[in-house]
Backbone of each chain as nested JSON, in Angstrom:
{
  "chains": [
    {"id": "A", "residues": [
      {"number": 1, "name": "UNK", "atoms": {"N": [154.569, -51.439, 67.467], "CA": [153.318, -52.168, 67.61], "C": [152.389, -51.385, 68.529]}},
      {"number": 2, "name": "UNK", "atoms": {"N": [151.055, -51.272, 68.36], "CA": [150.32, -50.52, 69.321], "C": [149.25, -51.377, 69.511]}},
      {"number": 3, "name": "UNK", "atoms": {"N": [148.706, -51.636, 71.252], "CA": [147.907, -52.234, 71.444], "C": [146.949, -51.652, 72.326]}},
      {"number": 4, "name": "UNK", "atoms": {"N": [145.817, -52.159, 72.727], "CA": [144.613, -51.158, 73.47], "C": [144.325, -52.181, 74.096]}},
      {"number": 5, "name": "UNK", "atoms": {"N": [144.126, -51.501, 75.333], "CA": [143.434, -52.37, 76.52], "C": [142.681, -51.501, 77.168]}},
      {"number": 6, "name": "UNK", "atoms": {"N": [141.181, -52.237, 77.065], "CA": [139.664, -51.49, 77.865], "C": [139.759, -52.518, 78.612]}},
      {"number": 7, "name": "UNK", "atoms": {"N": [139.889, -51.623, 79.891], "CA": [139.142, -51.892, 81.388], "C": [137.594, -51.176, 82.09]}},
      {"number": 8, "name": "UNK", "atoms": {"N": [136.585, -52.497, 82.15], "CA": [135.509, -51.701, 82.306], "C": [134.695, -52.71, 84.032]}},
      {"number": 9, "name": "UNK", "atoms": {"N": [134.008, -51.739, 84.589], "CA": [133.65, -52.552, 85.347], "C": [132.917, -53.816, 85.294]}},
      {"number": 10, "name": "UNK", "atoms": {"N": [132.394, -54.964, 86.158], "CA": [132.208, -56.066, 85.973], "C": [130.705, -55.724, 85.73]}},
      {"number": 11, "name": "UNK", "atoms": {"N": [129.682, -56.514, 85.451], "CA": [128.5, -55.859, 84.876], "C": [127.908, -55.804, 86.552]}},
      {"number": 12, "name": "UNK", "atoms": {"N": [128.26, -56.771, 87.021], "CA": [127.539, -56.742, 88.489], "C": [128.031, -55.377, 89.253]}},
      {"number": 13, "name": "UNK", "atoms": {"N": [128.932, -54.913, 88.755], "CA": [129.327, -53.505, 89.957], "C": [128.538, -52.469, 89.377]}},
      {"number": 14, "name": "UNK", "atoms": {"N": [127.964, -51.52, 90.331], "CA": [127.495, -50.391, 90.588], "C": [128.716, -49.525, 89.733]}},
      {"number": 15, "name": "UNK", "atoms": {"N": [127.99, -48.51, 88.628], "CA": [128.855, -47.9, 88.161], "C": [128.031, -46.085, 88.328]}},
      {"number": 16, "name": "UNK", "atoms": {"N": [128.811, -45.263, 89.575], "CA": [128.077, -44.036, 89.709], "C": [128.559, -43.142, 88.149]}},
      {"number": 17, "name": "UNK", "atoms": {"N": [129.472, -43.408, 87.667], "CA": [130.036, -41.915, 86.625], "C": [129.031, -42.715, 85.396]}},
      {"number": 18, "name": "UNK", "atoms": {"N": [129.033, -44.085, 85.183], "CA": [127.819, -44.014, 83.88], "C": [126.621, -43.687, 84.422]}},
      {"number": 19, "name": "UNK", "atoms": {"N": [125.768, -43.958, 85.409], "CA": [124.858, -43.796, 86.052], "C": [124.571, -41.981, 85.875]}},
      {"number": 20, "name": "UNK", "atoms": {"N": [125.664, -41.076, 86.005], "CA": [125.376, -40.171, 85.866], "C": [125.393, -39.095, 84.904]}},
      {"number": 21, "name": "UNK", "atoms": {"N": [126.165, -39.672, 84.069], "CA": [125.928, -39.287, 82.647], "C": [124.649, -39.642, 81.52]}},
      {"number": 22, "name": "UNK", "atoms": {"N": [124.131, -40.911, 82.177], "CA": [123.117, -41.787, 81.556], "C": [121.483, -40.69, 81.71]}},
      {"number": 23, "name": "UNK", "atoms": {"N": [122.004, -39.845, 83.45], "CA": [121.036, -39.214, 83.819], "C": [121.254, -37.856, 83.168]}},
      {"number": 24, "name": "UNK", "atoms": {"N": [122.233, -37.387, 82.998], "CA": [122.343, -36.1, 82.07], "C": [121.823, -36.384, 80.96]}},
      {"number": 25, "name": "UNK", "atoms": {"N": [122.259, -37.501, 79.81], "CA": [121.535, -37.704, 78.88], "C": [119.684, -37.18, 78.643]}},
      {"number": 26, "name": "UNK", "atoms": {"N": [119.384, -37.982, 79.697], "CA": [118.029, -37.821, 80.001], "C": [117.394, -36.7, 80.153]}},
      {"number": 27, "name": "UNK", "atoms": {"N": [118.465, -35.955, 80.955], "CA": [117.535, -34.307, 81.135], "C": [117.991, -33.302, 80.148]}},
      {"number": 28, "name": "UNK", "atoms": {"N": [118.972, -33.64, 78.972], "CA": [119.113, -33.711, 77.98], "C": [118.548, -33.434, 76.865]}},
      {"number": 29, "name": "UNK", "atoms": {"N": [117.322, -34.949, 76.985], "CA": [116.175, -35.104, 76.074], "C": [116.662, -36.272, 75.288]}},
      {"number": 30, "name": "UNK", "atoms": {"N": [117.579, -36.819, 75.491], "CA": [118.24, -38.204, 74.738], "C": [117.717, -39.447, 75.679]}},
      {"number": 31, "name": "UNK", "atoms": {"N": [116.705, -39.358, 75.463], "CA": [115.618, -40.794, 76.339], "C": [115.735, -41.99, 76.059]}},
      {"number": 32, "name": "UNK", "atoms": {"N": [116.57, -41.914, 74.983], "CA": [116.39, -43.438, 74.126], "C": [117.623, -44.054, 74.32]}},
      {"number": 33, "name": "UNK", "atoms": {"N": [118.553, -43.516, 75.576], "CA": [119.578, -44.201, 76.09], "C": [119.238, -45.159, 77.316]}},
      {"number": 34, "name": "UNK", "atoms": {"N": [119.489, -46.0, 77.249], "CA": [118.659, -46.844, 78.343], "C": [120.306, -47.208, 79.122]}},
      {"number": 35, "name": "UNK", "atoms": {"N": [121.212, -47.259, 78.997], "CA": [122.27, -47.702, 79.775], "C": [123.74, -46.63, 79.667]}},
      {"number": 36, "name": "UNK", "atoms": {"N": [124.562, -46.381, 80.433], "CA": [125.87, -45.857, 79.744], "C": [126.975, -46.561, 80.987]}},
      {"number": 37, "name": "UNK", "atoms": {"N": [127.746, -47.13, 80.817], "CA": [128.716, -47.809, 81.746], "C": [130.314, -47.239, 81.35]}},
      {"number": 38, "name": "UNK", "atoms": {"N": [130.758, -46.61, 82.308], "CA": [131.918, -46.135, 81.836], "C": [133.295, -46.597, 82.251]}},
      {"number": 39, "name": "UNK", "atoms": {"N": [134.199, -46.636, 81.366], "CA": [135.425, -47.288, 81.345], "C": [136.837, -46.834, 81.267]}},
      {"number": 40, "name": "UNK", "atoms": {"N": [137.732, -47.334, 81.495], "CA": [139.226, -47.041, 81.272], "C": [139.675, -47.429, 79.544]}},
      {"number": 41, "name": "UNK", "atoms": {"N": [140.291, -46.785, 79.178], "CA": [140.826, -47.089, 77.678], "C": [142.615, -46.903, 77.736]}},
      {"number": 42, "name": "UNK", "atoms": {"N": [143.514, -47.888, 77.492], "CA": [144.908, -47.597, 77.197], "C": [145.399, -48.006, 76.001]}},
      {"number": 43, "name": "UNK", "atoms": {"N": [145.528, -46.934, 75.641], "CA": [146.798, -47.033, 74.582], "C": [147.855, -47.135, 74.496]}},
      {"number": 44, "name": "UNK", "atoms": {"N": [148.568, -48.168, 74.079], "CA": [149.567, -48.664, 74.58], "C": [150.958, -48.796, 73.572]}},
      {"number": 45, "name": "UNK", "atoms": {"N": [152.193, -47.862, 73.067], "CA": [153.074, -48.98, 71.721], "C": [153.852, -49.285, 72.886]}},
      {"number": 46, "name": "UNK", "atoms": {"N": [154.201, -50.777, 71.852], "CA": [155.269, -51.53, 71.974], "C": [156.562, -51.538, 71.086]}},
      {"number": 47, "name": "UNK", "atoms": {"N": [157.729, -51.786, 71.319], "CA": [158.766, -52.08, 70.41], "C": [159.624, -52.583, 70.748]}},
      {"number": 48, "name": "UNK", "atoms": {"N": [159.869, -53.48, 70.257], "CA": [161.554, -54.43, 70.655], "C": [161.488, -55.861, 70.606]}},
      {"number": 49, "name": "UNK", "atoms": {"N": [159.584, -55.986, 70.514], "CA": [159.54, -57.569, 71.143], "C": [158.501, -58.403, 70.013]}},
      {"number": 50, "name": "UNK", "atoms": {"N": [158.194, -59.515, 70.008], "CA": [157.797, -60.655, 69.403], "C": [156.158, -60.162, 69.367]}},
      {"number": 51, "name": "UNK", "atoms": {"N": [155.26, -60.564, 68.65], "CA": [153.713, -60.04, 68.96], "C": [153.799, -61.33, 69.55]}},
      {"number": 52, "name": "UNK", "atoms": {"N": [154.042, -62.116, 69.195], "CA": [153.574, -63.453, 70.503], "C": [153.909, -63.149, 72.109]}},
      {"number": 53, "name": "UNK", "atoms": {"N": [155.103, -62.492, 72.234], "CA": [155.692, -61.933, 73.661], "C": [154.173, -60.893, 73.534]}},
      {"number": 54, "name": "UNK", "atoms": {"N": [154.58, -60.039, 73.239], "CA": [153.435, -58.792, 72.864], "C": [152.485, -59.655, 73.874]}},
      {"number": 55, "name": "UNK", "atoms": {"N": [151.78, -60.627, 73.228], "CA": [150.415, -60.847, 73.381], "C": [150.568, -61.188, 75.415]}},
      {"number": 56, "name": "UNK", "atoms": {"N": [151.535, -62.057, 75.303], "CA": [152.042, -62.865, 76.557], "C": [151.765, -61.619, 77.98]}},
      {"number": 57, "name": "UNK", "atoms": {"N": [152.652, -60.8, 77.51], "CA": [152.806, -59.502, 78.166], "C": [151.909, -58.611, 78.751]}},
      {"number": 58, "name": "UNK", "atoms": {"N": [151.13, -58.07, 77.216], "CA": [149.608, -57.722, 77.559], "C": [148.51, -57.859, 78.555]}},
      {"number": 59, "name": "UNK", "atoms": {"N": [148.609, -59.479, 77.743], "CA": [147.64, -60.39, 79.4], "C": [147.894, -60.092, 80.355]}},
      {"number": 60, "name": "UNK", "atoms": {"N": [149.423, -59.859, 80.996], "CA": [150.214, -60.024, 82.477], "C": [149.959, -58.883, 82.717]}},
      {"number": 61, "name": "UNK", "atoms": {"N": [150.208, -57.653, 81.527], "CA": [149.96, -56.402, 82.327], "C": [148.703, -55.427, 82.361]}},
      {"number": 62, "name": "UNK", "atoms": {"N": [147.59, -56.433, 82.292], "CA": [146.261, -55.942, 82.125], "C": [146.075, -56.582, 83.336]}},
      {"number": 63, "name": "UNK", "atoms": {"N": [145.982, -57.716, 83.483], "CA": [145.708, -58.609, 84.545], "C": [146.257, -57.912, 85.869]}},
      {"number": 64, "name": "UNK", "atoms": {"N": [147.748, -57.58, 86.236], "CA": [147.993, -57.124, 86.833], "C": [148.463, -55.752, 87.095]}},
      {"number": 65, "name": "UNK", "atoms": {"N": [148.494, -55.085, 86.61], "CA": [148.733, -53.809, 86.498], "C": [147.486, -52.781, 86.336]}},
      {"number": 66, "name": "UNK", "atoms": {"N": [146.827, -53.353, 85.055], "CA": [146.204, -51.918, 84.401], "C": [144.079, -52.355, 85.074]}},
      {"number": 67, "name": "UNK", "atoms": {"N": [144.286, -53.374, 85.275], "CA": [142.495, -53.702, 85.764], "C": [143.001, -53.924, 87.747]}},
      {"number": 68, "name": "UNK", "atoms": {"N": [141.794, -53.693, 87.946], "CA": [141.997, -54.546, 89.379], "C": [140.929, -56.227, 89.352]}},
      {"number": 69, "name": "UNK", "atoms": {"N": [141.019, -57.205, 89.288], "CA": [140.431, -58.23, 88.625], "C": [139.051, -58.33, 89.893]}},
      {"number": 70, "name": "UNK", "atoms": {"N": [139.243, -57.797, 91.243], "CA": [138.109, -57.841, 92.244], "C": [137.154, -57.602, 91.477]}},
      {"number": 71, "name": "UNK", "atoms": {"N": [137.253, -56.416, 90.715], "CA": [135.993, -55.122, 90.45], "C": [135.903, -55.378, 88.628]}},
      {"number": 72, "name": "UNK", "atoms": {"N": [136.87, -55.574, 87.977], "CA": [137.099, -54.909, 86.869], "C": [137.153, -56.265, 85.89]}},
      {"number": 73, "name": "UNK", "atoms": {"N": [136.802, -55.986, 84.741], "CA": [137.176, -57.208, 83.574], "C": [137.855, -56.633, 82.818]}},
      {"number": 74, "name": "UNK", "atoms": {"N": [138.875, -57.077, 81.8], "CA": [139.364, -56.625, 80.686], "C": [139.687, -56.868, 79.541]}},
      {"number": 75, "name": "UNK", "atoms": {"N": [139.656, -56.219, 78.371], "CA": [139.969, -56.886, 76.734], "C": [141.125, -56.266, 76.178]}},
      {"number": 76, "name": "UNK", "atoms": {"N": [142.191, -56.999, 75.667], "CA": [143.075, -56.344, 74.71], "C": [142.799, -56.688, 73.544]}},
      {"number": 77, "name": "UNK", "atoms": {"N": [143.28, -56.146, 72.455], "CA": [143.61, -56.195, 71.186], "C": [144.986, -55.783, 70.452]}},
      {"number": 78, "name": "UNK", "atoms": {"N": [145.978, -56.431, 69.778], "CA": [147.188, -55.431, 68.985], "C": [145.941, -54.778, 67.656]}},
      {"number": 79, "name": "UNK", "atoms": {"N": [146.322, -53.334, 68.146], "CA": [145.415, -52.665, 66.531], "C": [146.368, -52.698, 65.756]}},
      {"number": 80, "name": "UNK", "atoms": {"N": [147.889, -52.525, 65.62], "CA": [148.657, -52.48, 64.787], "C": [149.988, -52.595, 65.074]}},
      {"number": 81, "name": "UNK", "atoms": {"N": [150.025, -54.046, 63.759], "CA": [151.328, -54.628, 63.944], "C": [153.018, -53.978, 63.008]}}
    ]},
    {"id": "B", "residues": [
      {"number": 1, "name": "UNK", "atoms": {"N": [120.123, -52.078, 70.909], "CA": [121.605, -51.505, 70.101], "C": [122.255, -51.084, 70.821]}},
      {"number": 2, "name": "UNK", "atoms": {"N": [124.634, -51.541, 70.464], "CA": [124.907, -50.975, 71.291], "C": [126.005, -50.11, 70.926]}},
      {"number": 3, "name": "UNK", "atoms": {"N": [126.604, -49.142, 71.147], "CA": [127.711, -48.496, 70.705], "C": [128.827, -48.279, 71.659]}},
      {"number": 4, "name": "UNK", "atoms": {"N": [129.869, -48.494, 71.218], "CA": [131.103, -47.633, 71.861], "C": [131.769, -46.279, 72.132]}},
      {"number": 5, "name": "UNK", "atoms": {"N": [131.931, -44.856, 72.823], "CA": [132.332, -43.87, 72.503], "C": [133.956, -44.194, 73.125]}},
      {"number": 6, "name": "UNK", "atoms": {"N": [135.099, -43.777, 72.242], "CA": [136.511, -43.46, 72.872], "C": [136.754, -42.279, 72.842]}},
      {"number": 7, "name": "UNK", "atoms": {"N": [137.104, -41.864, 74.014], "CA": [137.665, -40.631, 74.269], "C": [139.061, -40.296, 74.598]}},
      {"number": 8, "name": "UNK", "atoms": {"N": [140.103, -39.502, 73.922], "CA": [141.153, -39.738, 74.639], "C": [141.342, -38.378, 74.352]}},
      {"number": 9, "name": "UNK", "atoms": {"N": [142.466, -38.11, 75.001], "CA": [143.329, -36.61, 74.607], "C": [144.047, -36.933, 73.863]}},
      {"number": 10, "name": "UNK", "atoms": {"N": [144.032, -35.646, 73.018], "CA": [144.528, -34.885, 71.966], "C": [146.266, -35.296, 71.872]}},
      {"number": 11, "name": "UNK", "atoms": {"N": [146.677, -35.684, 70.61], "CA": [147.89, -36.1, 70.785], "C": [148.856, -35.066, 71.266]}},
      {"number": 12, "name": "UNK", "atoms": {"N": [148.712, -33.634, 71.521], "CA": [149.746, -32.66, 72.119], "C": [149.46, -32.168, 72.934]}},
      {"number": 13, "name": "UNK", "atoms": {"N": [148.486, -33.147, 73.896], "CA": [147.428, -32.654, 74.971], "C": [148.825, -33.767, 76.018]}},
      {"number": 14, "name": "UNK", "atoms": {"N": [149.562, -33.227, 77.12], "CA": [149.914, -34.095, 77.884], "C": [149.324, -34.817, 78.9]}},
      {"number": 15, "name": "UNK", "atoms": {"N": [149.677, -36.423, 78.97], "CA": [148.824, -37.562, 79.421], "C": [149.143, -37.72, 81.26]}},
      {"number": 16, "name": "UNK", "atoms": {"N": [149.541, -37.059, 81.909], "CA": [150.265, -37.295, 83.546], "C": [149.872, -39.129, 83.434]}},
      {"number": 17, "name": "UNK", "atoms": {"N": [148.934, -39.282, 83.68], "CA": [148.428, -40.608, 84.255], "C": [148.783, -41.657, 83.248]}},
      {"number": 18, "name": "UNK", "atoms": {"N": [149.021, -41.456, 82.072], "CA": [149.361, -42.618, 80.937], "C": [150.869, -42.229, 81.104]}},
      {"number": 19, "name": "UNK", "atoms": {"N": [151.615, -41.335, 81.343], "CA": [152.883, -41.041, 81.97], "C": [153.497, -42.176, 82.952]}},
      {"number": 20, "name": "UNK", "atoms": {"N": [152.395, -41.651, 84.392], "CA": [152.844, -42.697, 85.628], "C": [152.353, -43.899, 85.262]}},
      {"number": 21, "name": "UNK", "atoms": {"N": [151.417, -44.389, 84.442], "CA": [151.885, -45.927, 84.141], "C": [152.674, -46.248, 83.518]}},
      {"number": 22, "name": "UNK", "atoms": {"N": [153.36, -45.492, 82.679], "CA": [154.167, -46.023, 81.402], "C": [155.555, -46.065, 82.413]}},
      {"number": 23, "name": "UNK", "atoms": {"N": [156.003, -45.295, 83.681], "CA": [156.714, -45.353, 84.287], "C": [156.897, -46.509, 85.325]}},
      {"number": 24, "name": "UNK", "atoms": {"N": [155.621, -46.944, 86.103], "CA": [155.651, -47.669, 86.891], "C": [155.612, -48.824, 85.484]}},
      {"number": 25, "name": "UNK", "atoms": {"N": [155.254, -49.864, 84.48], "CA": [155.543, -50.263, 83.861], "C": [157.141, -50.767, 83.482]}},
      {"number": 26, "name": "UNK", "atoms": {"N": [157.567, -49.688, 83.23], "CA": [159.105, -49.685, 83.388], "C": [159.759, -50.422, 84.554]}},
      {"number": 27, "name": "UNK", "atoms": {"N": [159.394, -49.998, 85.613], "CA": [160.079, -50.274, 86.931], "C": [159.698, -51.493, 87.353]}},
      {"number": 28, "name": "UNK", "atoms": {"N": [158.626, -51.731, 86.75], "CA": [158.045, -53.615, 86.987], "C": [159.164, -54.559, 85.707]}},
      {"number": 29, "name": "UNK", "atoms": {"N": [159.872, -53.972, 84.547], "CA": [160.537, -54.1, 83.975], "C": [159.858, -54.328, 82.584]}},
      {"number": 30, "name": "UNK", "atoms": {"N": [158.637, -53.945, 82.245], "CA": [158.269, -54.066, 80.802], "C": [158.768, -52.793, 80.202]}},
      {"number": 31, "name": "UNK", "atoms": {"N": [159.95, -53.213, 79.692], "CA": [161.06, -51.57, 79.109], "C": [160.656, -51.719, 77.419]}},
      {"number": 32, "name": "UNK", "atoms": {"N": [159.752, -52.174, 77.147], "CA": [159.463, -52.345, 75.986], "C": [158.058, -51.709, 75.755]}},
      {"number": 33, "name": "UNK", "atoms": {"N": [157.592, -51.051, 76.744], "CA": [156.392, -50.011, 76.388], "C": [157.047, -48.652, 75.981]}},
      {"number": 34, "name": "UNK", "atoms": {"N": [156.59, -48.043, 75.159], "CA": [157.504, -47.42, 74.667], "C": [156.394, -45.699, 75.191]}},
      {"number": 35, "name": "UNK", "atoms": {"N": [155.755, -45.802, 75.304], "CA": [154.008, -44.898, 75.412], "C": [152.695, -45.384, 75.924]}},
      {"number": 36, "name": "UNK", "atoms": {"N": [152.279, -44.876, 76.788], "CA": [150.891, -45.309, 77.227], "C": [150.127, -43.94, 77.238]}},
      {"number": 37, "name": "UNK", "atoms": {"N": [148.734, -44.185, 76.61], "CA": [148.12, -43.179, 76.654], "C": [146.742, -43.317, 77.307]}},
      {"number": 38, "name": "UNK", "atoms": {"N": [146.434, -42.838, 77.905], "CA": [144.923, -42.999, 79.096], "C": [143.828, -42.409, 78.678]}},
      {"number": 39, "name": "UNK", "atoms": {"N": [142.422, -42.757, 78.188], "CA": [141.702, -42.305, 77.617], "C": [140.326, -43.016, 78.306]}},
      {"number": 40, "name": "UNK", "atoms": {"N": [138.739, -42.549, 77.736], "CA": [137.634, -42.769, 78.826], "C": [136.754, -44.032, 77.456]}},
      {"number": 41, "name": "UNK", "atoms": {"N": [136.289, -45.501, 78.126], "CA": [135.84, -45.665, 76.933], "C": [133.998, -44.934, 77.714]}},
      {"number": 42, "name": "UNK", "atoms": {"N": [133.35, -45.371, 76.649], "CA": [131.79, -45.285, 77.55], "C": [130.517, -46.469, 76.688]}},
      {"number": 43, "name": "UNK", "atoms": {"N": [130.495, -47.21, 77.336], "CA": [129.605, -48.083, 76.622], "C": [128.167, -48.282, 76.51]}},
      {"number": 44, "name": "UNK", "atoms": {"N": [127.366, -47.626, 75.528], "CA": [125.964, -46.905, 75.703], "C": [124.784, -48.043, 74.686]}},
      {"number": 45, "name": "UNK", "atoms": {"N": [123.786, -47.775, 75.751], "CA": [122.824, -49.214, 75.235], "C": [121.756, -47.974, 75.081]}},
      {"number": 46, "name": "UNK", "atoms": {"N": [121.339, -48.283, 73.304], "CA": [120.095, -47.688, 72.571], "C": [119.185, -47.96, 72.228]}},
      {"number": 47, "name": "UNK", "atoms": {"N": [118.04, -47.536, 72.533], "CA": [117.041, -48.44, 72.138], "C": [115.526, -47.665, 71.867]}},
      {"number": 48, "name": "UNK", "atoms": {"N": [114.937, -47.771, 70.827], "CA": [113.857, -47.115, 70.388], "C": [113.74, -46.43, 69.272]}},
      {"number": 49, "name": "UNK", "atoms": {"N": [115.118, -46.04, 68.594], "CA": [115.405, -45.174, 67.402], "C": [116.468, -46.057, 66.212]}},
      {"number": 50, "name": "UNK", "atoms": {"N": [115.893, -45.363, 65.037], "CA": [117.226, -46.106, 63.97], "C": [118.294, -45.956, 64.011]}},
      {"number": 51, "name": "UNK", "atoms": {"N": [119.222, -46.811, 63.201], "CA": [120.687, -46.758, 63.545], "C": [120.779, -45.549, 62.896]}},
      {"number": 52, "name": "UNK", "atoms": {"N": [120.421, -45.013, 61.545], "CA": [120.67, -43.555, 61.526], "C": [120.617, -42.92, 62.262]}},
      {"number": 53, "name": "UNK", "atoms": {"N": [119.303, -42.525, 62.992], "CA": [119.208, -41.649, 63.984], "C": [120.206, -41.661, 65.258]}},
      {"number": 54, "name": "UNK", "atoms": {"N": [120.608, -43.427, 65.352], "CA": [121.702, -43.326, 66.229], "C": [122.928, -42.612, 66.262]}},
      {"number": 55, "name": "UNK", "atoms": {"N": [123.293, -43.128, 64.552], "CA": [124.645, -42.503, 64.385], "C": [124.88, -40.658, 64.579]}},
      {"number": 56, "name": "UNK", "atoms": {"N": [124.061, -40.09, 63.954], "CA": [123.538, -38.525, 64.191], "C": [123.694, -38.105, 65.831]}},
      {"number": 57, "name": "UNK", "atoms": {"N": [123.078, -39.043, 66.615], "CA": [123.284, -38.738, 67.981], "C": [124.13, -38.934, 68.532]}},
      {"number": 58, "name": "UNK", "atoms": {"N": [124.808, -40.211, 68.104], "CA": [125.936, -40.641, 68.73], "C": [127.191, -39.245, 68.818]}},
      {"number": 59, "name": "UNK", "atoms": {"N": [126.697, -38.992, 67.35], "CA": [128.256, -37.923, 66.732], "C": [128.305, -36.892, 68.062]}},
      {"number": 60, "name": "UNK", "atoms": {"N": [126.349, -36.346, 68.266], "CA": [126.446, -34.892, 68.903], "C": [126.604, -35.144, 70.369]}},
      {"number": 61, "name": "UNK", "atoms": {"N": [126.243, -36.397, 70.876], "CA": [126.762, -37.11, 72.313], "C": [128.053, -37.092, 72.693]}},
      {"number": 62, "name": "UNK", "atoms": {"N": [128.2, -37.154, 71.874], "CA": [130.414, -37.367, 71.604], "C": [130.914, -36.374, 71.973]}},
      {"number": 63, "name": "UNK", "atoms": {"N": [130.65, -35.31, 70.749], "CA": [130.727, -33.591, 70.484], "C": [130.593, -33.466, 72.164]}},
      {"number": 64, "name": "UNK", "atoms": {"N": [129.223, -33.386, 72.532], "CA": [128.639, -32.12, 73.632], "C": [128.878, -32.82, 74.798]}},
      {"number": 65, "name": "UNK", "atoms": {"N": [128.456, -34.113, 74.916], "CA": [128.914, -34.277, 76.452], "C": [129.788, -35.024, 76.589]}},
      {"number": 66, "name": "UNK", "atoms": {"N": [130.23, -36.037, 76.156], "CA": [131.457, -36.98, 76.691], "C": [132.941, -36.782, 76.427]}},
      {"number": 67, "name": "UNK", "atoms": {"N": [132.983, -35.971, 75.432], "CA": [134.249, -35.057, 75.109], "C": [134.367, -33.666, 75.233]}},
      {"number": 68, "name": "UNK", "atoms": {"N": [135.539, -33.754, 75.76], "CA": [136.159, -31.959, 75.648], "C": [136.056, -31.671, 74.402]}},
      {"number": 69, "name": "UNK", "atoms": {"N": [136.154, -30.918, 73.626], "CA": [136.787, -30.548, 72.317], "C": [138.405, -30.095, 71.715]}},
      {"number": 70, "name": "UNK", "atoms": {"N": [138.672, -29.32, 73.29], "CA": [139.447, -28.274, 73.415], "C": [140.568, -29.247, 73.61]}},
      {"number": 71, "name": "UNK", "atoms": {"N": [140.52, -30.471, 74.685], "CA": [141.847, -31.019, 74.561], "C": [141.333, -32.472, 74.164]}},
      {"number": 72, "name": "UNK", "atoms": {"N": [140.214, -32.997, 74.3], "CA": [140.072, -34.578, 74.187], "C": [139.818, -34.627, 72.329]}},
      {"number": 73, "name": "UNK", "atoms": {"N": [140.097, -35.924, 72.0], "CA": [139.691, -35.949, 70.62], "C": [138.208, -37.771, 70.613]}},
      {"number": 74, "name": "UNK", "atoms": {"N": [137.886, -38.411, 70.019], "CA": [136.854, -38.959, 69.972], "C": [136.372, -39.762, 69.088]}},
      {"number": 75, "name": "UNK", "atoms": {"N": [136.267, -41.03, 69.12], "CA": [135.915, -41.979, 68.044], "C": [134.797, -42.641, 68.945]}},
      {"number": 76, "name": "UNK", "atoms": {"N": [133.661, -42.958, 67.475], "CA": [132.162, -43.775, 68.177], "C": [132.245, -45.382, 67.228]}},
      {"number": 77, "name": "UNK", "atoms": {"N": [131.506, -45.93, 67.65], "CA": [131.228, -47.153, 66.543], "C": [130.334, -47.917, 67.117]}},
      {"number": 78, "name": "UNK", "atoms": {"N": [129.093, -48.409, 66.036], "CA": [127.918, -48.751, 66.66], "C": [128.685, -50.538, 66.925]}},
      {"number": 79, "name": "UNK", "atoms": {"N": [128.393, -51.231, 67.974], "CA": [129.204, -52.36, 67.977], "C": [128.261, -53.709, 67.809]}},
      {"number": 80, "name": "UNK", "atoms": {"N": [127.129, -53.061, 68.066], "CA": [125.833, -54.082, 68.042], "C": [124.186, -53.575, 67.83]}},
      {"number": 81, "name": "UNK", "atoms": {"N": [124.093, -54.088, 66.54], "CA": [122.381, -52.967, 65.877], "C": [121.242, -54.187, 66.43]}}
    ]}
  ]
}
């Protein structure tokens, strides 16, 4: 089973690495980017267990493990079961 | 408009950091991750040009600045026109 979990900052936090890519863009000549916010991406397989465990799991180890919840929000998905 | 870029390394590109989680993972006792792989998402807000023109840019944004070539590999998708 393989699942993905993006961790990205909260919209309220100050993000310097999109902030500064957003500004490379710009001097670039790609003006028509008005935002870039940058994030964590995991790829993740699983094997041995239930996609309902799967799912159970995920939550627990996004929540605690893979985001810090102060700063950070996060989304999983199973891409493939 | 908004799009997604994923960036990750190259599947024979080695991951250290999707490594030490997949390890510390383990030791918290989720022995059922079998691989973790660590990759950059970047979430980019467009505005002023068509989604063609987006997609065209998106590709060479990808290409030239937000990916390596040499070891990262790269998927875009417009997520909101």
């Amino acid at each position: 089973m393989k699942a993905r979990v993006i961790v990205s900052f909260k919209d309220e936090v100050l993000d310097p690495q999109g902030l500064t890519i957003k500004n490379a863009l710009h001097s670039l000549g790609y003006k028509f980017i008005k935002d870039v916010r940058q994030g964590k991406v995991f790829d993740i397989e699983i094997d041995g267990i239930s996609v309902e465990d799967a799912r159970k799991y995920l939550q627990e180890i996004a929540d605690k493990v893979l985001a810090n919840p102060v700063i950070e929000k996060f989304h999983w998905e199973i891409i493939e079961k």
